[in-house]
C-alpha positions as CSV (number, residue, x, y, z in Angstrom):
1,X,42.2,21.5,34.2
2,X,42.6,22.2,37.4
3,X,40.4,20.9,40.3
4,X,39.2,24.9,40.9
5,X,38.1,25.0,37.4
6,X,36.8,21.9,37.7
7,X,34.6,23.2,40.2
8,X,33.6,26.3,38.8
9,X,32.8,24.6,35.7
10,X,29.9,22.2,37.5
11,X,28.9,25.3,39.1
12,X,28.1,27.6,36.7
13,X,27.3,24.5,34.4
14,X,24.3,24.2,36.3
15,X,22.9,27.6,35.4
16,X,19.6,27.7,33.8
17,X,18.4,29.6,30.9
18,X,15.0,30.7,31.6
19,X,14.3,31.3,28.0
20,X,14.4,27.6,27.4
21,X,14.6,25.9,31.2
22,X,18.3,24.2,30.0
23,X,21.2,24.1,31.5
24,X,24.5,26.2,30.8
25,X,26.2,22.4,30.1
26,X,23.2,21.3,28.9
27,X,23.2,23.6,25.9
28,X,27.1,23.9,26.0
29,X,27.4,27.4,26.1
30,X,30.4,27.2,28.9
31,X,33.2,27.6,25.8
32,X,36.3,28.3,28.5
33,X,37.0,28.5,32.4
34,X,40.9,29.0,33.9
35,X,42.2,30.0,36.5
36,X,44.3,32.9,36.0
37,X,46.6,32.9,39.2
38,X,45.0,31.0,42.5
39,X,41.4,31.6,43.3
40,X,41.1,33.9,40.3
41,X,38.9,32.6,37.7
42,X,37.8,33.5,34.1
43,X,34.5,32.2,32.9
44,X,33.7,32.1,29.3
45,X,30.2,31.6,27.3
46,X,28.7,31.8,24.1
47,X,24.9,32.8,24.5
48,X,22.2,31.2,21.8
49,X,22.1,33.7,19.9
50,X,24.2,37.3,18.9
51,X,20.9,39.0,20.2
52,X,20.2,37.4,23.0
53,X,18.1,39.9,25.1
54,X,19.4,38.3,28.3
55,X,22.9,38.0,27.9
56,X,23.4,40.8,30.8
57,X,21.3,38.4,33.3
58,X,23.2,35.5,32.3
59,X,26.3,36.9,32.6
60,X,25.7,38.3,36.4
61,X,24.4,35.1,36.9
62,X,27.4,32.9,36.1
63,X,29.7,35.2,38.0
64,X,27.5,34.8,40.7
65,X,27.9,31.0,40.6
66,X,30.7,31.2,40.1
67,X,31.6,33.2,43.3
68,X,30.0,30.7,45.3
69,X,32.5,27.7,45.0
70,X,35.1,27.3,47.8
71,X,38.2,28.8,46.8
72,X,37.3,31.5,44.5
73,X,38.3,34.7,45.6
74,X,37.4,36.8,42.3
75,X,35.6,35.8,39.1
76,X,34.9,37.3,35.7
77,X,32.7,36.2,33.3
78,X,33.2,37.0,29.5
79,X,30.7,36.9,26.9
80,X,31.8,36.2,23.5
81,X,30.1,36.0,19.9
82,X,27.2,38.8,21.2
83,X,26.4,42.4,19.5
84,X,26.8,43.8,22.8
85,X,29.6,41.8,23.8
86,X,32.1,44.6,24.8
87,X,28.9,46.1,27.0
88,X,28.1,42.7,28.5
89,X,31.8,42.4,29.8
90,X,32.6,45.8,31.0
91,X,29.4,45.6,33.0
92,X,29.6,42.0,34.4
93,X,33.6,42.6,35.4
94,X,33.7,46.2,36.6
């Protein structure tokens, strides 16, 4: 890992769900983060549930956390195992 991803992943590992007041490490849900090429980052999660109803605002808000450690210069955030998963990531990364 390198220290970038390192980073990133405290970052956006200290997002809350606000469905259950937990942590994104907390819960686990951060399945993947790498850094593509430098200060380009790809952020992967698995939300609670296939359903969740959320999964759009947790989405923005890990790429938002993500944004805000030194160094990163663009971030996407992919959603995976969710009905709306293709929705979620064309939204989030557009």
């Amino acid at each position: 890992m390198t220290e970038l991803e390192d980073k990133v992943r405290q970052e956006v590992g200290k997002v809350e769900d606000p469905e259950t007041g937990q942590t994104f490490e907390e819960m686990q849900m951060i399945s993947s983060v790498k850094e593509t090429e430098p200060g380009v980052v790809n952020v992967e999660f698995i939300p609670t549930s296939p359903f969740c109803p959320i999964a759009f605002k947790l989405a923005a808000d890990l790429k938002a956390a993500a944004k805000t450690v030194p160094g990163v210069k663009k971030a996407f955030v992919y959603c995976r195992g969710h009905a709306m998963e293709q929705q979620i990531n064309e939204m989030t990364n557009k």
